[in-house]
SEZA-248395 format. One line per field, with one value per residue (C-alpha): y negated, x negated, z; residue number from 1; residue in one letter. Coordinates in steps of 0.1 Angstrom, whole numbers. Each point is the difference from the previous one (the first is absolute). Example, Ala and Ser with C-alpha at 12.3 -4.5 7.8 and 13.67 -1.06 7.14 Angstrom:
! SEZA-248395
Y	(45 | -34)
X	(-123 | -14)
Z	(78 | -7)
nr	(1 | 2)
rest	(a | s)
END
This chain:
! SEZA-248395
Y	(597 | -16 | 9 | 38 | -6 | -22 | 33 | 11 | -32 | -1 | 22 | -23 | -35 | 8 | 9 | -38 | -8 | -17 | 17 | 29 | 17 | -21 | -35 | -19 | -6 | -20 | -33 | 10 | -14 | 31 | -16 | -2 | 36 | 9 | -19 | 20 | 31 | -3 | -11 | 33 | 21 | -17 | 9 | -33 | 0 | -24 | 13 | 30 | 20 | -5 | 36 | 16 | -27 | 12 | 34 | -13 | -24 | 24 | 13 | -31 | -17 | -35 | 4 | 21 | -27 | -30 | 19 | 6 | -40 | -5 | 20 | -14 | -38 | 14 | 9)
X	(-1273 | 29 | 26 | -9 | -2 | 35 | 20 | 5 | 11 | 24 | 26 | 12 | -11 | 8 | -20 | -6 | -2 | 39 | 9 | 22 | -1 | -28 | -4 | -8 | -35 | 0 | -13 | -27 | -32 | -26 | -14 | 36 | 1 | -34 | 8 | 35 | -15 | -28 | 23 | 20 | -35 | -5 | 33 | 17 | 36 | 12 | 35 | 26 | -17 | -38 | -1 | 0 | -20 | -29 | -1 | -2 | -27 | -17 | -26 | -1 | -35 | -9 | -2 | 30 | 16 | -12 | 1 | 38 | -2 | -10 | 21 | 33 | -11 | -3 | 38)
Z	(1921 | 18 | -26 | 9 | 38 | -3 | -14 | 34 | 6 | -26 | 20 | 23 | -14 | -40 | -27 | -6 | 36 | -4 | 34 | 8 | 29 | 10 | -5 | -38 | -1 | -29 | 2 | 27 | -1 | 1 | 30 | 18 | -10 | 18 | 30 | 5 | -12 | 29 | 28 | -9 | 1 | 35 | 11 | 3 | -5 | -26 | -4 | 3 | -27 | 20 | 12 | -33 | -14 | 29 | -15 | -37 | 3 | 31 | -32 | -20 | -2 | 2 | -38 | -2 | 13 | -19 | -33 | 5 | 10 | -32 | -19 | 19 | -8 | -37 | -4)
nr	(1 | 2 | 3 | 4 | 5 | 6 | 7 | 8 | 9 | 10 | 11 | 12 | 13 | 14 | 15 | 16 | 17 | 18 | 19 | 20 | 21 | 22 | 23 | 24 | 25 | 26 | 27 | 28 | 29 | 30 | 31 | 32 | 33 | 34 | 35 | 36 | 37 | 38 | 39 | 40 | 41 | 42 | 43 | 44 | 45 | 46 | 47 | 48 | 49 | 50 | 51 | 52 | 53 | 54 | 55 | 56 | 57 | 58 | 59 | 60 | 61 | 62 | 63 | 64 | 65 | 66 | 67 | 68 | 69 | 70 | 71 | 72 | 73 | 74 | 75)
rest	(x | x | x | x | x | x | x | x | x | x | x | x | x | x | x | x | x | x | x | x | x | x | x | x | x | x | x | x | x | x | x | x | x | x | x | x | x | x | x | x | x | x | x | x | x | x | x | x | x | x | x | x | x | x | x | x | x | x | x | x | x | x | x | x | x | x | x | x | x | x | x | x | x | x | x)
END
């Protein structure tokens, strides 16, 4: 499930989460992942990308969320 959800990911942080645009993700834990994910969703700014990172995890569920966690600590 969080391989599917993570494609739309996959445009700024690579198709293997090894960064880009956005930031590598490889090497997260699925729980760091959640936690950052949520602060986004609450609107906390974590860096100069946060504003587009509101809108993209805006429709993300909690499972959403930890599902791409988990997918991200499997790369």
């Amino acid at each position: 499930l969080g391989k599917k959800l993570f494609t739309a990911c996959a445009a700024c942080h690579g198709l293997t989460g090894e960064g880009g645009v956005g930031p590598k993700l490889q090497g997260q834990t699925k729980d760091a992942i959640l936690a950052m994910l949520t602060q986004y969703k609450n609107g906390e700014t974590r860096g100069a990308q946060s504003a587009l990172m509101w809108g993209q995890s805006a429709a993300l569920s909690t499972d959403d969320m930890t599902n791409i966690g988990a997918f991200v600590e499997s790369l």
